[in-house]
C-alpha positions as CSV (number, residue, x, y, z in Angstrom):
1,X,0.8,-15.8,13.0
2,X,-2.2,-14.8,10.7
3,X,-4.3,-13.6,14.0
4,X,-1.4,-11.6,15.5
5,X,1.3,-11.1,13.7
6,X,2.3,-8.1,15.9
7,X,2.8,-11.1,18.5
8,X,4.7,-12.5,15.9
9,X,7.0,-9.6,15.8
10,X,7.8,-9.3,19.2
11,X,8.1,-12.3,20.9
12,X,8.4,-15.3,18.8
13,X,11.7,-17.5,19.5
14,X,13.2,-17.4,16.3
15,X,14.8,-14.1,15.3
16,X,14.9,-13.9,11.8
17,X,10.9,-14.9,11.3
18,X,10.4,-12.4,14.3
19,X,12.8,-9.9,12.3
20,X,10.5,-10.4,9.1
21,X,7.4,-10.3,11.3
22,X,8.5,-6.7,12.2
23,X,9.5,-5.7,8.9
24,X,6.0,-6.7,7.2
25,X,4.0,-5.3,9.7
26,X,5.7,-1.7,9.0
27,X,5.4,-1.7,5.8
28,X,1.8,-2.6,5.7
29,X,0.9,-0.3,8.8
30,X,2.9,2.7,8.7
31,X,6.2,2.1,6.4
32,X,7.7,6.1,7.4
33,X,8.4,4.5,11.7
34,X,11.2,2.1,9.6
35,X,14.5,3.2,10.6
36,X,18.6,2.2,10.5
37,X,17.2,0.3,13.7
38,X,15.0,-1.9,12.0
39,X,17.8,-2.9,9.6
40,X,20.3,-3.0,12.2
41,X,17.9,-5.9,13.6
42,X,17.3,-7.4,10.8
43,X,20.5,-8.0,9.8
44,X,21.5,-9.2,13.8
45,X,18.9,-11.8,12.8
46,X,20.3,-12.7,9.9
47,X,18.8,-10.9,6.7
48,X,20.8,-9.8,4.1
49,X,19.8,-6.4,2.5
50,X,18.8,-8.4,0.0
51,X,16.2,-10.5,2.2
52,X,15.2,-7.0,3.3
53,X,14.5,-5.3,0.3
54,X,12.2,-9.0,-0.9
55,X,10.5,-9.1,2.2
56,X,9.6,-5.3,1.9
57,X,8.4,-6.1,-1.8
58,X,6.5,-9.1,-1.0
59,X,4.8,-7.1,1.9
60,X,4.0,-4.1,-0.6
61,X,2.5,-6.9,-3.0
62,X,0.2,-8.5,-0.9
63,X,-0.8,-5.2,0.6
64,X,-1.9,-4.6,-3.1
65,X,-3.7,-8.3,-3.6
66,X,-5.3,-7.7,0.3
67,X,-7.1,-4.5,-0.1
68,X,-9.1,-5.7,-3.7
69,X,-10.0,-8.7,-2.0
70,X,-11.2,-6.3,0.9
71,X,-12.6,-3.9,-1.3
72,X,-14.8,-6.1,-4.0
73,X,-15.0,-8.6,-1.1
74,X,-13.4,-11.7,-2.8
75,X,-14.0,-14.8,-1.6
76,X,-11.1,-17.5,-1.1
77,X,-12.0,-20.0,-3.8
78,X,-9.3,-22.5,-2.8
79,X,-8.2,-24.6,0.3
80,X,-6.3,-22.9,3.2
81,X,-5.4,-24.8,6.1
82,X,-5.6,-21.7,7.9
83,X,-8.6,-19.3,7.7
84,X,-8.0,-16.0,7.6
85,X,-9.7,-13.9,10.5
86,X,-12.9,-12.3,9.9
87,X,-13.3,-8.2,8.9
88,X,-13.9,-6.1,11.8
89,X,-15.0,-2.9,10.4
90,X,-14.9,-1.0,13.5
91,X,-10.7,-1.6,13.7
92,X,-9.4,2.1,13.4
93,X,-8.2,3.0,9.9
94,X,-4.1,3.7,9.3
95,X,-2.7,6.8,10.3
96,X,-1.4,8.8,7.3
97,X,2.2,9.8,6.8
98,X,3.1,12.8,9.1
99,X,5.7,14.8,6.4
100,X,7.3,13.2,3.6
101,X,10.1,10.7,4.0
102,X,13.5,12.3,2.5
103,X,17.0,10.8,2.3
104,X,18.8,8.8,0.0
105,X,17.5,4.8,-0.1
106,X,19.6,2.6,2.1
107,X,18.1,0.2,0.0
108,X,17.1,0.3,-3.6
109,X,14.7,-2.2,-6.0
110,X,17.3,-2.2,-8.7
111,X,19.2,-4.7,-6.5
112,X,16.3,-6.7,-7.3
113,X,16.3,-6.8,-11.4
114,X,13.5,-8.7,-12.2
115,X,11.1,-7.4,-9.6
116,X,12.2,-3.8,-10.8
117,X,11.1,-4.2,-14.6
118,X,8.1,-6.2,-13.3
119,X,6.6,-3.5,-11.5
120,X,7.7,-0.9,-14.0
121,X,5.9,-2.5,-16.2
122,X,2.7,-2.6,-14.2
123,X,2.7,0.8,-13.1
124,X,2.7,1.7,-16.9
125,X,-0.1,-0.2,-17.6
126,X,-2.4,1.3,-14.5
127,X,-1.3,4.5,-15.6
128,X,-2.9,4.2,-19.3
129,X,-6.3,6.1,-19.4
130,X,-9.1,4.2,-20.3
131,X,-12.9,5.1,-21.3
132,X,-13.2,4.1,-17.2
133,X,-10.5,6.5,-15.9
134,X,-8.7,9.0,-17.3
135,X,-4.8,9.9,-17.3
136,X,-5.3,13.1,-15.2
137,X,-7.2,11.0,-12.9
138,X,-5.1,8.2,-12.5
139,X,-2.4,10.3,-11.8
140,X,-4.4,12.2,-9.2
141,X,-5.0,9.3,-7.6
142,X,-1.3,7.7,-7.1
143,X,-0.4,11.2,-6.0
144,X,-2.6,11.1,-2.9
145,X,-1.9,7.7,-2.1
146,X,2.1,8.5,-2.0
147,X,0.9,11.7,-0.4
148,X,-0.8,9.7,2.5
149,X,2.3,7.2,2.5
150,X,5.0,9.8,3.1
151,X,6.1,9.4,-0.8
152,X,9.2,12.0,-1.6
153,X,8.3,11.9,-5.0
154,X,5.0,13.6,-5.0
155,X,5.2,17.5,-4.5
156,X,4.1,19.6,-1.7
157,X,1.1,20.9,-4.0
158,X,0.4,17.5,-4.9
159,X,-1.1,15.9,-1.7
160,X,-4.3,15.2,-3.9
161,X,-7.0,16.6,-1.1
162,X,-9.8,18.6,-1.4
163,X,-7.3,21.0,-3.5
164,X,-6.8,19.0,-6.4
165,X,-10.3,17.7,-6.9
166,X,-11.7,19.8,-10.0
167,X,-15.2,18.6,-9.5
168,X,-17.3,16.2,-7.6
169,X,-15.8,13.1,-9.0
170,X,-12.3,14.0,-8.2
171,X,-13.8,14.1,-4.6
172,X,-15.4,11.1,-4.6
173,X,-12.0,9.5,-6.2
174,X,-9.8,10.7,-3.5
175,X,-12.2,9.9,-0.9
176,X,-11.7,6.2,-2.4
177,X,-8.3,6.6,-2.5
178,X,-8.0,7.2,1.0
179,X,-9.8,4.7,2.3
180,X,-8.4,2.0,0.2
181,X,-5.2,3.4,1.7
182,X,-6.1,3.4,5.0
183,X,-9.3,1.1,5.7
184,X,-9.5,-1.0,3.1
185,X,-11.5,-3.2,5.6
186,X,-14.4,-0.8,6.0
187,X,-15.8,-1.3,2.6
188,X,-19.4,-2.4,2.3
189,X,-21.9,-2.0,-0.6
190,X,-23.0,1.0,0.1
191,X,-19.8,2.5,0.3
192,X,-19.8,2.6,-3.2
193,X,-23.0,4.2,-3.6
194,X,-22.0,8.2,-4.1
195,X,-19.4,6.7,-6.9
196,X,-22.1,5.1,-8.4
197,X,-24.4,7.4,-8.8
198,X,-21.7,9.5,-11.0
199,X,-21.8,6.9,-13.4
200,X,-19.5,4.4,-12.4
201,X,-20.4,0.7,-12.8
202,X,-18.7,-2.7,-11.4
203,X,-15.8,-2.1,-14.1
204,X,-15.4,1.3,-13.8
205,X,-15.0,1.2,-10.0
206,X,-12.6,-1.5,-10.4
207,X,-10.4,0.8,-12.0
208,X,-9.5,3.4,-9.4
209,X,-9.3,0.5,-6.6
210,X,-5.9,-0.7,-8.7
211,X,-5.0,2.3,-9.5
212,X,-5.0,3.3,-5.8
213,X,-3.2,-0.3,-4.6
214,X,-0.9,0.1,-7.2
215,X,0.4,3.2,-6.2
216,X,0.5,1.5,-3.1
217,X,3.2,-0.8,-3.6
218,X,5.7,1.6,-5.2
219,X,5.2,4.5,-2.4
220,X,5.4,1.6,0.3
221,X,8.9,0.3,-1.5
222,X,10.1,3.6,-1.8
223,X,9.4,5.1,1.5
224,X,10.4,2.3,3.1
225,X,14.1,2.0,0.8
226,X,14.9,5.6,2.4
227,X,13.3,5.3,6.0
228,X,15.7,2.0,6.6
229,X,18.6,4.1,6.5
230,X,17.5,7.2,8.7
C-alpha cells in the first residue's frame, strides 16, 4: 500500500479500502479530476458522506505533515514496521489546476464540527505576521497555492505569479510556494540557497513552508467538497 497505493486504488479486493485508496490519492495528486463519480463509488463501497468528507481531511492533513518532512528533510525518529519508500527526485512534479473549480460543495467541513474550528483556528494562527513573514506575504502565498489547486476562493487577479511579486523576495516566495505545492520531494540544500541569501535563516524559511502547506489543506478540502458533486 505505502509503495503503490495507485495499485491500491484499482485493484485491491476490498471495495471500501480500494474506494479510500482512490479518494486519497486525488486529493493529494490532483483534487480538481474528483467528481459525482468518485462519490457515487464511494458510497457503492460503503462510505457515508461523512467517511468521505474525513477521509478527504485526513488526506489534506497528511499532505500538510508530508511535504515539511520532505521539505526540512525530517527524519522518522520512531519505529515503523513499514519503511517508507525512498525520495526519487527525478518523479515529475504535480500538474497545477487547469481553471478554478466552481459549484456549490456536495460536501461541506461543517458536517465535521470539531475538525472545522480546528483548522479555523490554525489558519488564523499561519496567517499572523511575524518579524519572519509578513501579513501581505503570507497572504500572497496561500493565494497561489489555492491558485495552483483550482481554489474558487482566490480571484482571477490573484493567481500569485510573476504579477503579484513586488520585488525579488516575493519571487523567491512563490517559487517556494510552488514547489512545495507541487514537488515537495525535490528539495535539497541548495534549494534554499537564493532564499537565503535574502536573509532568511532556518526559522525564517520555516515560516513560508507552513504557510504554503497550510493553505494546502484548506484549498485541497475545498476544491475537493465542490468537485465531488460535479
Amino acid at each position: 500500500m505505502i509503495a503503490d497505493p495507485r495499485a491500491v486504488a484499482a485493484r485491491w479486493p476490498e471495495p471500501r479500502l480500494r474506494a479510500l485508496a482512490e479518494l486519497t490519492c486525488a486529493v493529494t495528486e490532483a483534487p480538481w479530476t474528483l467528481s459525482r463519480d468518485h462519490l457515487a463509488r464511494a458510497h457503492a463501497a460503503g462510505l457515508a458522506d461523512d467517511d468521505v468528507l474525513h477521509a478527504v481531511a485526513l488526506g489534506a492533513f497528511f499532505g500538510h505533515l508530508n511535504r515539511i518532512a520532505d521539505a526540512v528533510d525530517v527524519p522518522l525518529d520512531y519505529p515503523v514496521r513499514r519503511e517508507p519508500p525512498r525520495l526519487e527526485r527525478a518523479v515529475p512534479r504535480f500538474l497545477a489546476a487547469p481553471a478554478p473549480v466552481r459549484g456549490e460543495p456536495a460536501l461541506d467541513l461543517s458536517r465535521r464540527e470539531a475538525t472545522a474550528a480546528a483548522l479555523a483556528r490554525w489558519q488564523a494562527y499561519v496567517a499572523r505576521p511575524s518579524a519572519a513573514l509578513d501579513e501581505r506575504r503570507r497572504a500572497m502565498i496561500a493565494a497561489r497555492v489555492g491558485y495552483l489547486l483550482g481554489d474558487p476562493a482566490v480571484g482571477a487577479g490573484a493567481a500569485g505569479g510573476a504579477d503579484a511579486a513586488a520585488d525579488v523576495i516575493d519571487r523567491e516566495l512563490l517559487e517556494l510556494a510552488d514547489r512545495i505545492t507541487l514537488a515537495p520531494w525535490t528539495f535539497e540544500p541548495e534549494s534554499y540557497a537564493a532564499v537565503r541569501a535574502l536573509g532568511f535563516d532556518d526559522r525564517g524559511l520555516f515560516v513560508p513552508c507552513v504557510a504554503a502547506t497550510t493553505a494546502g489543506v484548506r484549498s485541497r478540502i475545498d476544491v475537493c467538497s465542490i468537485a465531488l458533486g460535479r
